[in-house]
mmCIF file of the N, C-alpha and C atoms, coordinates in Angstrom:
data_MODEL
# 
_entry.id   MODEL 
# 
loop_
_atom_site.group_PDB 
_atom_site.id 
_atom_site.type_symbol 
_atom_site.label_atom_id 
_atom_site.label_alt_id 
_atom_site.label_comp_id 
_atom_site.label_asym_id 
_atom_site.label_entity_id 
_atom_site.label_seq_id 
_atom_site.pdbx_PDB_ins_code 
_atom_site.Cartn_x 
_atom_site.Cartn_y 
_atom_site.Cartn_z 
_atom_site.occupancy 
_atom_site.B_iso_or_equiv 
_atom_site.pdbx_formal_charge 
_atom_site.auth_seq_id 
_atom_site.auth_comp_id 
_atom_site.auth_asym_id 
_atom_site.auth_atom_id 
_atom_site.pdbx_PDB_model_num 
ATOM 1   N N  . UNK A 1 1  ? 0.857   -1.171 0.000  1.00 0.00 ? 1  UNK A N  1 
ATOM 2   C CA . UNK A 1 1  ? 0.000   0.000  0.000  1.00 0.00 ? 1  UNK A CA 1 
ATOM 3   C C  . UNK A 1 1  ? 0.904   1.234  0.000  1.00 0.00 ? 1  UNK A C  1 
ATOM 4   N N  . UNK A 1 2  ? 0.577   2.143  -0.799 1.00 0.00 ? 2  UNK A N  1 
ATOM 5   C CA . UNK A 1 2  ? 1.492   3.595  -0.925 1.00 0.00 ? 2  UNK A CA 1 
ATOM 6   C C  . UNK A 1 2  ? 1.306   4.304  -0.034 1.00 0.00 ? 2  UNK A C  1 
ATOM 7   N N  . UNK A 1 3  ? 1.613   5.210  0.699  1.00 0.00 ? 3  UNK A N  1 
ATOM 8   C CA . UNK A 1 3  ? 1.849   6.311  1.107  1.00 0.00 ? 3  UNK A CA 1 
ATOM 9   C C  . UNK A 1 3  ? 0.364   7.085  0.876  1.00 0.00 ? 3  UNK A C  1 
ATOM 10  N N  . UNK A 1 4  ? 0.506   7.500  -0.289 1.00 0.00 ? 4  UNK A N  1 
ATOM 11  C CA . UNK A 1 4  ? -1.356  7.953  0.017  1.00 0.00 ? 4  UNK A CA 1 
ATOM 12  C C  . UNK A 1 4  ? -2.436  7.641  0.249  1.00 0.00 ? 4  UNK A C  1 
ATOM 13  N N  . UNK A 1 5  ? -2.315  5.889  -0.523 1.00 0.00 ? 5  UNK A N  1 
ATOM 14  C CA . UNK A 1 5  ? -3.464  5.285  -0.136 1.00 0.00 ? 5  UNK A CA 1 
ATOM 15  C C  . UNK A 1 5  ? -3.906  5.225  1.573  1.00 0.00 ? 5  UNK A C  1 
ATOM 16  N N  . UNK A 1 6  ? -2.846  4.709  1.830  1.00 0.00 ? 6  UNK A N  1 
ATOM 17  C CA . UNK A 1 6  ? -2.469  4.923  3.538  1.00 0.00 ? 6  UNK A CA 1 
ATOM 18  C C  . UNK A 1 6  ? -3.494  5.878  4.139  1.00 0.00 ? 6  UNK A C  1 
ATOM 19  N N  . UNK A 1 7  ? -2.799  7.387  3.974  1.00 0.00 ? 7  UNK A N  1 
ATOM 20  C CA . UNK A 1 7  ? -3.495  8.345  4.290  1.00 0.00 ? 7  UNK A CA 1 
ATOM 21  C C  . UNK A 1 7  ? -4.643  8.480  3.800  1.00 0.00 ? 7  UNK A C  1 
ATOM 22  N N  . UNK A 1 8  ? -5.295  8.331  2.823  1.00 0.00 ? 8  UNK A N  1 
ATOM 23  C CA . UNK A 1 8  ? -6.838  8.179  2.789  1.00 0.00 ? 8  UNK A CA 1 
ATOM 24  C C  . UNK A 1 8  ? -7.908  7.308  3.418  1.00 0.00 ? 8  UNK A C  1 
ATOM 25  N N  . UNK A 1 9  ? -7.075  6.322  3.562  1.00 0.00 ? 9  UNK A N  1 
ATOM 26  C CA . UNK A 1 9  ? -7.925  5.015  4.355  1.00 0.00 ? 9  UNK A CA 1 
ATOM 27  C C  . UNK A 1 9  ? -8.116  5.568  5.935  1.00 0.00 ? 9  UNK A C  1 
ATOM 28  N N  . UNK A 1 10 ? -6.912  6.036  6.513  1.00 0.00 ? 10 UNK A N  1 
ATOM 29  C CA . UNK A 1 10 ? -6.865  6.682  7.642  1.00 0.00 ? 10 UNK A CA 1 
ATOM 30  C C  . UNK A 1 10 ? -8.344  7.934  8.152  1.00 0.00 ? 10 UNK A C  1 
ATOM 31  N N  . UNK A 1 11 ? -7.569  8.649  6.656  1.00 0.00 ? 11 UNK A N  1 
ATOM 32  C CA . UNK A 1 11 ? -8.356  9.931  6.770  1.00 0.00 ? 11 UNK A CA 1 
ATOM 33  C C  . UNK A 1 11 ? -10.101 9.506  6.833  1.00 0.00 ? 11 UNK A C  1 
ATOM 34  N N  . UNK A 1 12 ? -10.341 8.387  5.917  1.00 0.00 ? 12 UNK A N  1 
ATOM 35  C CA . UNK A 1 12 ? -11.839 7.831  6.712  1.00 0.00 ? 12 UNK A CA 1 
ATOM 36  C C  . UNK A 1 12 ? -12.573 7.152  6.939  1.00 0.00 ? 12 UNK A C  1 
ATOM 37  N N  . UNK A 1 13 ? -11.109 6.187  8.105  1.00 0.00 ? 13 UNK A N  1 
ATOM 38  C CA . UNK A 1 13 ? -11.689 5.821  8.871  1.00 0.00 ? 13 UNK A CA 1 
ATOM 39  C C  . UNK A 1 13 ? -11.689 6.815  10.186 1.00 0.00 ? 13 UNK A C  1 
ATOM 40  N N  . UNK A 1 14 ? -11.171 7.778  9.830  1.00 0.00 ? 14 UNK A N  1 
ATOM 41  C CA . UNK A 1 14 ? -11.739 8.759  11.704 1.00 0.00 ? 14 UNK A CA 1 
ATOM 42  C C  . UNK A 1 14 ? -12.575 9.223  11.392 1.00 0.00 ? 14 UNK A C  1 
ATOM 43  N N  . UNK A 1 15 ? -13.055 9.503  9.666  1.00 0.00 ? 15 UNK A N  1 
ATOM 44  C CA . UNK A 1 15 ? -14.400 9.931  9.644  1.00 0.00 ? 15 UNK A CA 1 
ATOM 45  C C  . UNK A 1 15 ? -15.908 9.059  9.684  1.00 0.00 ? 15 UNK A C  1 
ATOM 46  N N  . UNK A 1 16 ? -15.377 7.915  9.946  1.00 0.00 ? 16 UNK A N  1 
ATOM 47  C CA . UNK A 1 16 ? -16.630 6.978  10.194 1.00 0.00 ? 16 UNK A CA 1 
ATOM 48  C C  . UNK A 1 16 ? -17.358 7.178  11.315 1.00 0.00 ? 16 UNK A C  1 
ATOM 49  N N  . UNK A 1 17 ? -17.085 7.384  12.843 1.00 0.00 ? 17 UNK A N  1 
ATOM 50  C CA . UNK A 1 17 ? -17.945 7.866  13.646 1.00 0.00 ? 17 UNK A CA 1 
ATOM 51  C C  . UNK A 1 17 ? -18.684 8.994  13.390 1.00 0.00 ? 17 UNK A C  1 
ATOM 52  N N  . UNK A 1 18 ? -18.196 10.077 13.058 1.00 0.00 ? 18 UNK A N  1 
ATOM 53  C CA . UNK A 1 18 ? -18.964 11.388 12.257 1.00 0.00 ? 18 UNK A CA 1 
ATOM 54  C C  . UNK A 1 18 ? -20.713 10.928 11.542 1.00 0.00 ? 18 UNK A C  1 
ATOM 55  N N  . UNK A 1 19 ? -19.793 10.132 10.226 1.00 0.00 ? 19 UNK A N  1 
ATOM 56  C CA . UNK A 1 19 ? -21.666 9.476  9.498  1.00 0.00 ? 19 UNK A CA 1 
ATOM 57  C C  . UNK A 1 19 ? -22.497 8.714  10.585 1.00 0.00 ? 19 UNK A C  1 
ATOM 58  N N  . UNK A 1 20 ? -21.409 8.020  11.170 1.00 0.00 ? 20 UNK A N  1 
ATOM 59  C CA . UNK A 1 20 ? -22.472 6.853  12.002 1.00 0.00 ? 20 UNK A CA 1 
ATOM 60  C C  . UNK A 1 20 ? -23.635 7.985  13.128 1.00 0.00 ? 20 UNK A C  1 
ATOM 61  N N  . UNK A 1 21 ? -22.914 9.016  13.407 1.00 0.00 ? 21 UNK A N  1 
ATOM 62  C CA . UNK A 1 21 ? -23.611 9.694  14.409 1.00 0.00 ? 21 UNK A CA 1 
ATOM 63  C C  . UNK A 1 21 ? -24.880 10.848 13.659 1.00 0.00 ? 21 UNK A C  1 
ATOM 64  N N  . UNK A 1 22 ? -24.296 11.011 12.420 1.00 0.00 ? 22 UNK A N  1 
ATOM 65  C CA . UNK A 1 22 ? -25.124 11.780 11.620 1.00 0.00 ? 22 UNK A CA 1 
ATOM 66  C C  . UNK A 1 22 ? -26.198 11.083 11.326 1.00 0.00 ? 22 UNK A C  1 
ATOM 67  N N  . UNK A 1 23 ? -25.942 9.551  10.756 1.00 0.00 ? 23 UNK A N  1 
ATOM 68  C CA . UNK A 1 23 ? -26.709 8.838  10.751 1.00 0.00 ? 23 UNK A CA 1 
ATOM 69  C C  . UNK A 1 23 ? -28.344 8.560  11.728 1.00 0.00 ? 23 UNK A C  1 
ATOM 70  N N  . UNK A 1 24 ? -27.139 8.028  13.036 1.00 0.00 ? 24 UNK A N  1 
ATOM 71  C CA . UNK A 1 24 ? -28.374 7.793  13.817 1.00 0.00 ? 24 UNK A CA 1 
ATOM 72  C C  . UNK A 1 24 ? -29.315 9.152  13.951 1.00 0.00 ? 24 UNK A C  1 
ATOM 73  N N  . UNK A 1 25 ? -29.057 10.598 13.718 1.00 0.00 ? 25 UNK A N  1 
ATOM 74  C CA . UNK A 1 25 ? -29.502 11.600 14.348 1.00 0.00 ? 25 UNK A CA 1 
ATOM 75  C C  . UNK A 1 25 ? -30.442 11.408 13.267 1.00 0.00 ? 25 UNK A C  1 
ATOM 76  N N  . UNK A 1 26 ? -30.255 11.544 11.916 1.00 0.00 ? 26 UNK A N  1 
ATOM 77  C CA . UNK A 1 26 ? -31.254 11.494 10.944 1.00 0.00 ? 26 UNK A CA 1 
ATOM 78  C C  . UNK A 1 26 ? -32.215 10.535 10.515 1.00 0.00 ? 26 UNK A C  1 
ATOM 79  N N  . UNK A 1 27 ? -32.014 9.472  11.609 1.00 0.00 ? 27 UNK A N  1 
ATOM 80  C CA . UNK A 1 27 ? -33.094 8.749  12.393 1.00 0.00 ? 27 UNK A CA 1 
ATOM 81  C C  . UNK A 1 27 ? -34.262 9.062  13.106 1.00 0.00 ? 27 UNK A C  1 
ATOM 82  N N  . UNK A 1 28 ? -33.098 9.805  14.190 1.00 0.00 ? 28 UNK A N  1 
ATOM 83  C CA . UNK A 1 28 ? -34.238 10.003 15.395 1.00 0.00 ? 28 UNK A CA 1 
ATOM 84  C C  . UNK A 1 28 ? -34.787 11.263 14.807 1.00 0.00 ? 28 UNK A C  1 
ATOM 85  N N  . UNK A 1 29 ? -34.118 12.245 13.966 1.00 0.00 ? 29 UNK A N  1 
ATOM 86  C CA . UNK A 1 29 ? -35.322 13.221 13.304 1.00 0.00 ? 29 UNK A CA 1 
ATOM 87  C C  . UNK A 1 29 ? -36.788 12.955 12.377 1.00 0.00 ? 29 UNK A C  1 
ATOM 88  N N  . UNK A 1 30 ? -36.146 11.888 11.925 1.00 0.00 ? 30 UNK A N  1 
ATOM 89  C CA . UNK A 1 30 ? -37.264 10.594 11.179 1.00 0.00 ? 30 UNK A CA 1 
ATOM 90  C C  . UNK A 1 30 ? -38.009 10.332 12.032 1.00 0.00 ? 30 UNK A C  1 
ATOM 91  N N  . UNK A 1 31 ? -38.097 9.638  13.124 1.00 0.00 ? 31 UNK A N  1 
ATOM 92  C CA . UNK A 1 31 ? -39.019 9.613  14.135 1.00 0.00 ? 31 UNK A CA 1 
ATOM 93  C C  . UNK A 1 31 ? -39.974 10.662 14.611 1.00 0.00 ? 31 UNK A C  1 
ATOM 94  N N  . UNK A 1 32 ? -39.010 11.812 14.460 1.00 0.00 ? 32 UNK A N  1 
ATOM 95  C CA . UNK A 1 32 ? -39.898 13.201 15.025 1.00 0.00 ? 32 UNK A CA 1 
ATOM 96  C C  . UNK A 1 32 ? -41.240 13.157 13.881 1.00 0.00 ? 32 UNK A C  1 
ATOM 97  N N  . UNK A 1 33 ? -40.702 13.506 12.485 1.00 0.00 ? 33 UNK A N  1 
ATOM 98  C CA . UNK A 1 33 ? -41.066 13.912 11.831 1.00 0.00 ? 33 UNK A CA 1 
ATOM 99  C C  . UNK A 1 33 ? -42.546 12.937 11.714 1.00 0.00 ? 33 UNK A C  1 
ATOM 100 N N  . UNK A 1 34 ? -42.390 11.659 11.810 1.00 0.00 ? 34 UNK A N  1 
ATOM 101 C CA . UNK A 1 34 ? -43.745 10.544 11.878 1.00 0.00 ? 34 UNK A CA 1 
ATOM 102 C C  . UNK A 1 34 ? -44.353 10.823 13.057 1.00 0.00 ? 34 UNK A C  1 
ATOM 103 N N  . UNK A 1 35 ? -43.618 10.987 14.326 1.00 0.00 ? 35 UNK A N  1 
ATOM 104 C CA . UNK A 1 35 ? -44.730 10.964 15.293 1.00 0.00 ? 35 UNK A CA 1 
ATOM 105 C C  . UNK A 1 35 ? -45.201 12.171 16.014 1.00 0.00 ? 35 UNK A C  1 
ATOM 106 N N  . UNK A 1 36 ? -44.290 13.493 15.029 1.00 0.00 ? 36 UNK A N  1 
ATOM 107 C CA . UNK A 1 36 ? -45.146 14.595 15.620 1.00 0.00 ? 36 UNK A CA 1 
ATOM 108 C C  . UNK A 1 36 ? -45.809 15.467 14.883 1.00 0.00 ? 36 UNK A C  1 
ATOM 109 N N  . UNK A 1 37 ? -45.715 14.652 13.447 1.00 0.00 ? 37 UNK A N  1 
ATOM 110 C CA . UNK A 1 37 ? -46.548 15.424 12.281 1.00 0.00 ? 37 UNK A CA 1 
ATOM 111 C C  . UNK A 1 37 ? -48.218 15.530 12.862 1.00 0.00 ? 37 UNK A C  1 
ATOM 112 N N  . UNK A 1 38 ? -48.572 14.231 13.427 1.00 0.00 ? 38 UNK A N  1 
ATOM 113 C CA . UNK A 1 38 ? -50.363 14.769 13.522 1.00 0.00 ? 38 UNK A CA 1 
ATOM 114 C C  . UNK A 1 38 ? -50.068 16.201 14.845 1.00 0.00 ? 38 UNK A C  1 
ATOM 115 N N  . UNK A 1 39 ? -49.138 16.233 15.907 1.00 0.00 ? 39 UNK A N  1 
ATOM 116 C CA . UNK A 1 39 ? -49.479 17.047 16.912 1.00 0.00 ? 39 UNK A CA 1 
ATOM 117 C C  . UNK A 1 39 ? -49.229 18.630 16.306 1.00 0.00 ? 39 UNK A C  1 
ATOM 118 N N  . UNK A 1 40 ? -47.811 18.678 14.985 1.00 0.00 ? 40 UNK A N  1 
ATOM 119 C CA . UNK A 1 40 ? -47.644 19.838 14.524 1.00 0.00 ? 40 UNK A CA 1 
ATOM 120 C C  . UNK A 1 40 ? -49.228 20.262 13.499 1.00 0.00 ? 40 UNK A C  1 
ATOM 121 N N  . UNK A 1 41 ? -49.845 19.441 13.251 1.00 0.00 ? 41 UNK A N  1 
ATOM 122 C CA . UNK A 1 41 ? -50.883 20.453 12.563 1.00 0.00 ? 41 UNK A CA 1 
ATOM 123 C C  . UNK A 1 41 ? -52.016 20.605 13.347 1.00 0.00 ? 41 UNK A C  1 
ATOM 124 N N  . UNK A 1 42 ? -51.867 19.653 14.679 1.00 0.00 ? 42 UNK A N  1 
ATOM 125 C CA . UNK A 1 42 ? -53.178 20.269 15.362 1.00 0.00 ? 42 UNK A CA 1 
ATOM 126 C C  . UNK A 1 42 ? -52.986 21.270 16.034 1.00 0.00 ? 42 UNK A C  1 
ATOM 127 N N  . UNK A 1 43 ? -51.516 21.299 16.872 1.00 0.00 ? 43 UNK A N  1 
ATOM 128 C CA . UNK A 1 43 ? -51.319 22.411 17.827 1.00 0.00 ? 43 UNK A CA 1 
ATOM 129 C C  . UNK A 1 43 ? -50.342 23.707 17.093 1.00 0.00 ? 43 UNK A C  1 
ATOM 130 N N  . UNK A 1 44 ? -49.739 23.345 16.093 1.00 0.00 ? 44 UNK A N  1 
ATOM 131 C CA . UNK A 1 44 ? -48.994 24.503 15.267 1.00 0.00 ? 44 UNK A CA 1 
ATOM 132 C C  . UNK A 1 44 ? -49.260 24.760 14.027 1.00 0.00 ? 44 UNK A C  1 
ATOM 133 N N  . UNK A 1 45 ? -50.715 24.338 13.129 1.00 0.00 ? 45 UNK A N  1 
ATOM 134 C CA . UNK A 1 45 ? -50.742 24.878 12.252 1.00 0.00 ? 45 UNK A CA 1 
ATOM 135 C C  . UNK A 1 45 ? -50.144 25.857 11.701 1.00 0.00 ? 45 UNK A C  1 
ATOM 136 N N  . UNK A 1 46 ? -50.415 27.229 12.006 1.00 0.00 ? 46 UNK A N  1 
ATOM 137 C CA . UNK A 1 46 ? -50.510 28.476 11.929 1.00 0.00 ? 46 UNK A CA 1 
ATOM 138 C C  . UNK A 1 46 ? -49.013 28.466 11.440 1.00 0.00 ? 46 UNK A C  1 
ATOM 139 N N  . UNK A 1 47 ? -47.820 27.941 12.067 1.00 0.00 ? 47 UNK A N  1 
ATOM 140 C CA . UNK A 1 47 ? -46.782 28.350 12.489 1.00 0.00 ? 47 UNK A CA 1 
ATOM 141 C C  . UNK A 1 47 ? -45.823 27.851 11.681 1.00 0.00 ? 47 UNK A C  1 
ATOM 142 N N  . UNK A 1 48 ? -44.993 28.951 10.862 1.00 0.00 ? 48 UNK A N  1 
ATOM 143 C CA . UNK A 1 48 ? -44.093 28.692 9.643  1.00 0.00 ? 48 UNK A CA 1 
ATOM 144 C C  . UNK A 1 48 ? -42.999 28.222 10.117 1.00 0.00 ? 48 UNK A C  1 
ATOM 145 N N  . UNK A 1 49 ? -42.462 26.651 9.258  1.00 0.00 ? 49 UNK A N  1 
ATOM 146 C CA . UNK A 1 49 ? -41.105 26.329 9.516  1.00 0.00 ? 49 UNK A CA 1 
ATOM 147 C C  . UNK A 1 49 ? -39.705 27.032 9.797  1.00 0.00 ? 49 UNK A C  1 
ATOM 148 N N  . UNK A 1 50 ? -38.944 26.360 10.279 1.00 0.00 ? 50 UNK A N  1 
ATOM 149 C CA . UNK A 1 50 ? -37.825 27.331 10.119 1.00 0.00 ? 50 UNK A CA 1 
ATOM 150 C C  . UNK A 1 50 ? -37.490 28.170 11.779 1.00 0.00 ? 50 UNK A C  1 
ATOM 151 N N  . UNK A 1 51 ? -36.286 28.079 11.877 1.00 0.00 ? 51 UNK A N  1 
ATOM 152 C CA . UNK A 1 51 ? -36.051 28.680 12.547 1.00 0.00 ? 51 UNK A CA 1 
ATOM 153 C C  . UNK A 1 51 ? -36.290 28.245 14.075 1.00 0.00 ? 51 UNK A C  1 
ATOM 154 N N  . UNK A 1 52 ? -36.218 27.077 14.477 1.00 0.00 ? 52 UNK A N  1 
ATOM 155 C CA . UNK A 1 52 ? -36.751 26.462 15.287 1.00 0.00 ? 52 UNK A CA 1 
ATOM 156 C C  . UNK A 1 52 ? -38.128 26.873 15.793 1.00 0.00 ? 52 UNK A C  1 
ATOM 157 N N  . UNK A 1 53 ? -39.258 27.574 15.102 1.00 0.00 ? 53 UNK A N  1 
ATOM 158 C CA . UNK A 1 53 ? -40.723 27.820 15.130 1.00 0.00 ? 53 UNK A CA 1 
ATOM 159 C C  . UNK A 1 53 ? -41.187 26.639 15.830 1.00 0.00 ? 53 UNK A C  1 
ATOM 160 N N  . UNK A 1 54 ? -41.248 25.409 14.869 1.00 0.00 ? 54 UNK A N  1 
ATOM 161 C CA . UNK A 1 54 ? -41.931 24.314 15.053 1.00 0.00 ? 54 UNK A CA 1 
ATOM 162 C C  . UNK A 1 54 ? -41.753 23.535 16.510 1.00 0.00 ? 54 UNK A C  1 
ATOM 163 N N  . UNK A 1 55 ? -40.467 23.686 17.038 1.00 0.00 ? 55 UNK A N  1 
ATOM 164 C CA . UNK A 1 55 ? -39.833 22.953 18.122 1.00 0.00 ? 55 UNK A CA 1 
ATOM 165 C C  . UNK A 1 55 ? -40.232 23.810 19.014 1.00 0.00 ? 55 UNK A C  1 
ATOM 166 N N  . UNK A 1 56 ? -40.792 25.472 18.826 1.00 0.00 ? 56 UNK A N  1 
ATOM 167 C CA . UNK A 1 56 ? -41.156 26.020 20.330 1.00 0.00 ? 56 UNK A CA 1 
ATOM 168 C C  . UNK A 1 56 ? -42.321 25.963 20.201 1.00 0.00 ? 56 UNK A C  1 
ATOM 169 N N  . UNK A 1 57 ? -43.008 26.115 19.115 1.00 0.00 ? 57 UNK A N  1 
ATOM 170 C CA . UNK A 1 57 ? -44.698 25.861 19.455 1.00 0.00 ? 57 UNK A CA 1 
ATOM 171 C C  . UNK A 1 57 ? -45.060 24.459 19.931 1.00 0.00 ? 57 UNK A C  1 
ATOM 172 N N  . UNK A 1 58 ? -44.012 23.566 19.800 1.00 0.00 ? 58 UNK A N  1 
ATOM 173 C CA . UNK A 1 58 ? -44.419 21.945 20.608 1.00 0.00 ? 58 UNK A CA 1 
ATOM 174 C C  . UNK A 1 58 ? -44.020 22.216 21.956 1.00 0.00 ? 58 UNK A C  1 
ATOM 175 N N  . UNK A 1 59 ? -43.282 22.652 22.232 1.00 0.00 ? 59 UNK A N  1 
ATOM 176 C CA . UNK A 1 59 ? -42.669 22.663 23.319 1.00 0.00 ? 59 UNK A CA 1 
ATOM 177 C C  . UNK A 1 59 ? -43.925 23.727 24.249 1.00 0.00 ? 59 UNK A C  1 
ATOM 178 N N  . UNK A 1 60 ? -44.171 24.618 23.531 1.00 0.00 ? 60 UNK A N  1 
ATOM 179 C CA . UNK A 1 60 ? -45.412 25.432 24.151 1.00 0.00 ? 60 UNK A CA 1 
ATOM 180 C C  . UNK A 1 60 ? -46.743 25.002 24.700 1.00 0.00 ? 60 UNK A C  1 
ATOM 181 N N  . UNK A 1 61 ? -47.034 23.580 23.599 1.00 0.00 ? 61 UNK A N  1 
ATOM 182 C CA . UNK A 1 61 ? -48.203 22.544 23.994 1.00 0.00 ? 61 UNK A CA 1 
ATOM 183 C C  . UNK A 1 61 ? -47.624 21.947 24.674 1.00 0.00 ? 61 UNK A C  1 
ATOM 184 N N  . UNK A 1 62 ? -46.702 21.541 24.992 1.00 0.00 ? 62 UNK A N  1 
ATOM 185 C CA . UNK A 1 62 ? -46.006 20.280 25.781 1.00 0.00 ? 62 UNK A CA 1 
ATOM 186 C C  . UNK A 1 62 ? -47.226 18.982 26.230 1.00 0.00 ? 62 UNK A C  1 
ATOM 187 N N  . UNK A 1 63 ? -47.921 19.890 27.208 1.00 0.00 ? 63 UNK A N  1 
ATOM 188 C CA . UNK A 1 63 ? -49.284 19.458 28.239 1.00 0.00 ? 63 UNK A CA 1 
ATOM 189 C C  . UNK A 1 63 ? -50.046 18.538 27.014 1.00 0.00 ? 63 UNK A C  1 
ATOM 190 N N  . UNK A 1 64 ? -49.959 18.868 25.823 1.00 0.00 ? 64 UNK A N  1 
ATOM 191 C CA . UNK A 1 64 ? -51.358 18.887 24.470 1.00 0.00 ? 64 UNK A CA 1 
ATOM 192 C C  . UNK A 1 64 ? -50.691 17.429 24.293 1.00 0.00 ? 64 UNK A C  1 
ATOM 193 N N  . UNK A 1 65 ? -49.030 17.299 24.183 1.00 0.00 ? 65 UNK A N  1 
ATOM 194 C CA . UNK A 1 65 ? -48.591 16.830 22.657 1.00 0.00 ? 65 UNK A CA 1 
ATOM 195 C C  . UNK A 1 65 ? -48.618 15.291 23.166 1.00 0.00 ? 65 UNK A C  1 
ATOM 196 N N  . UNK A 1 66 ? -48.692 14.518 22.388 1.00 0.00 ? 66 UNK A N  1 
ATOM 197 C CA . UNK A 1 66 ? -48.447 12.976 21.876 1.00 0.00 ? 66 UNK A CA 1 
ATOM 198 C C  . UNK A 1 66 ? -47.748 12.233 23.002 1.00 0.00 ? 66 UNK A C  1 
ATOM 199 N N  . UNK A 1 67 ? -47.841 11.015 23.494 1.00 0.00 ? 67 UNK A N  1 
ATOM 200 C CA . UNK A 1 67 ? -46.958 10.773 24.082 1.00 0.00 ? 67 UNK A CA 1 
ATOM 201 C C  . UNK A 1 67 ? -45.670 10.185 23.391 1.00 0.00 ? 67 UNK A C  1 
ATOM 202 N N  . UNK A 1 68 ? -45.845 9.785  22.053 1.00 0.00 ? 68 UNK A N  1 
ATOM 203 C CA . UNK A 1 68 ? -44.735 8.836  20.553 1.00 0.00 ? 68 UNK A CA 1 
ATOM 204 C C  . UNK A 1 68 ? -43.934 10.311 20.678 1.00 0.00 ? 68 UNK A C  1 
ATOM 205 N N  . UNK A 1 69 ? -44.854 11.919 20.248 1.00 0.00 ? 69 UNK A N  1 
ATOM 206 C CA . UNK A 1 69 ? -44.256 12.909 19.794 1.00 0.00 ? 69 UNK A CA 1 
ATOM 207 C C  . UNK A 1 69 ? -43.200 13.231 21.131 1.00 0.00 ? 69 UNK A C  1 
ATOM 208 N N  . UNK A 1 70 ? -43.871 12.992 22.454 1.00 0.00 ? 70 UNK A N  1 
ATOM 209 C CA . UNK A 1 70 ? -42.804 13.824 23.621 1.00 0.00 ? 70 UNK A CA 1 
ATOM 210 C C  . UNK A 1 70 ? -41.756 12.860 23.773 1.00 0.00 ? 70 UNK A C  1 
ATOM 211 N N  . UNK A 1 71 ? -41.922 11.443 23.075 1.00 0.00 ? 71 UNK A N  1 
ATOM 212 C CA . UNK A 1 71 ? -40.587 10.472 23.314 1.00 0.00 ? 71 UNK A CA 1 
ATOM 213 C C  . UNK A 1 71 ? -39.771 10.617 22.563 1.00 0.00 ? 71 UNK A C  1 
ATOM 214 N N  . UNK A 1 72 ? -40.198 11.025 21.260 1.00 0.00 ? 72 UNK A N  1 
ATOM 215 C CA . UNK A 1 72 ? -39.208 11.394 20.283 1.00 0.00 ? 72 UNK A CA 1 
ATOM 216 C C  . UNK A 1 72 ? -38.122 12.693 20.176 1.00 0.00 ? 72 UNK A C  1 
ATOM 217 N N  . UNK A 1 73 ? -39.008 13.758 20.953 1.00 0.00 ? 73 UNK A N  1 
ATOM 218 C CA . UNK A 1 73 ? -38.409 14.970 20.804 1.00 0.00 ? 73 UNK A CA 1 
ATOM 219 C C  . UNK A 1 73 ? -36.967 14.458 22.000 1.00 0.00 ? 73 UNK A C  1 
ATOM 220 N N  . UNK A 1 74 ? -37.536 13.861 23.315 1.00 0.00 ? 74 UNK A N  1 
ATOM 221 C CA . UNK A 1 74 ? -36.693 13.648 24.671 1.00 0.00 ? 74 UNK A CA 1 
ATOM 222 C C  . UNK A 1 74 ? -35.725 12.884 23.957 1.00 0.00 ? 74 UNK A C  1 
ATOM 223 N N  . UNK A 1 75 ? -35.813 11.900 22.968 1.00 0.00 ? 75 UNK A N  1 
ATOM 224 C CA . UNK A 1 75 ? -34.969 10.732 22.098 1.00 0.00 ? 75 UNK A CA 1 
ATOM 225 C C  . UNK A 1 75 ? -33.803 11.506 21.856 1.00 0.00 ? 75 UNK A C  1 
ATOM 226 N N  . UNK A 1 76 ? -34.326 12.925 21.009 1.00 0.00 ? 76 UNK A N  1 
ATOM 227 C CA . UNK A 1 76 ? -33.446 13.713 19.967 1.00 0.00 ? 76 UNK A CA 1 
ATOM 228 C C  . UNK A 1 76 ? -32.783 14.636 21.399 1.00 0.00 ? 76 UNK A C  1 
ATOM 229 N N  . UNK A 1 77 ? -33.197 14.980 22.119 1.00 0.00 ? 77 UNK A N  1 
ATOM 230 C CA . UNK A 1 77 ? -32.406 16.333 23.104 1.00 0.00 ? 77 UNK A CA 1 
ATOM 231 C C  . UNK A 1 77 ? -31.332 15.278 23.809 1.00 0.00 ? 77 UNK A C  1 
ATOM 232 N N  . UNK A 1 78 ? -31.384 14.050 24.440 1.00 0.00 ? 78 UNK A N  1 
ATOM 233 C CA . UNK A 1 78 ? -31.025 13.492 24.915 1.00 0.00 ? 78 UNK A CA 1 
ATOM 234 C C  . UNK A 1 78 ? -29.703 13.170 23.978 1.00 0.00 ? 78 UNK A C  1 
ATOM 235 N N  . UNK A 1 79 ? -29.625 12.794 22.640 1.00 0.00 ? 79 UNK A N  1 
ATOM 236 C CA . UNK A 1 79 ? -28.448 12.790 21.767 1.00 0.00 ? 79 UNK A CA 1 
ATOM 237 C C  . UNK A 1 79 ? -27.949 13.749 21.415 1.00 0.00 ? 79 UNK A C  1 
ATOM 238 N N  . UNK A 1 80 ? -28.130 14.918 21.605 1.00 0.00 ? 80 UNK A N  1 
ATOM 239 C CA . UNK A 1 80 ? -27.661 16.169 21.426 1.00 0.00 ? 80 UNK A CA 1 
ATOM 240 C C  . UNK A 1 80 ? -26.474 16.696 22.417 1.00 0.00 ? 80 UNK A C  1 
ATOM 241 N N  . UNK A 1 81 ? -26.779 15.984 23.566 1.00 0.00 ? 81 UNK A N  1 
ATOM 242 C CA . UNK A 1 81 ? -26.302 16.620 24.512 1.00 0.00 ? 81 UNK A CA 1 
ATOM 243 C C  . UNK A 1 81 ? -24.911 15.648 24.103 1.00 0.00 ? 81 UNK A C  1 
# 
């Protein structure tokens, strides 16, 4: 193996934890997105994407929302940290 090949194989494999974690996150956003789509149009219609809008008007129902939707959001804060 050459010298560069070397260094590329290197270079990603340290980038494999990176996808794997991107990965799972774009999971658990997958999850959001299925189990808090019915609570975002009952309790946030009104309320334009973007900008974390959507995540404070749930968070505003909290009391209202889903119990799938409040496991999912706790799923996603919990991997964040």
């Amino acid at each position: 193996m050459n010298p560069r090949t070397t260094v590329l194989l290197l270079a990603m494999l340290a980038a494999m934890p990176a996808f794997s974690g991107g990965a799972q996150q774009e999971e658990e956003l997958q999850a959001i997105r299925n189990y808090c789509k019915p609570d975002v149009e009952r309790l946030c219609a009104g309320v334009e994407p973007g900008g974390g809008r959507i995540k404070d008007c749930l968070m505003k129902h909290k009391e209202q929302m889903s119990v799938g939707c409040a496991q999912a959001l706790q799923k996603l804060k919990k991997a964040e940290k």
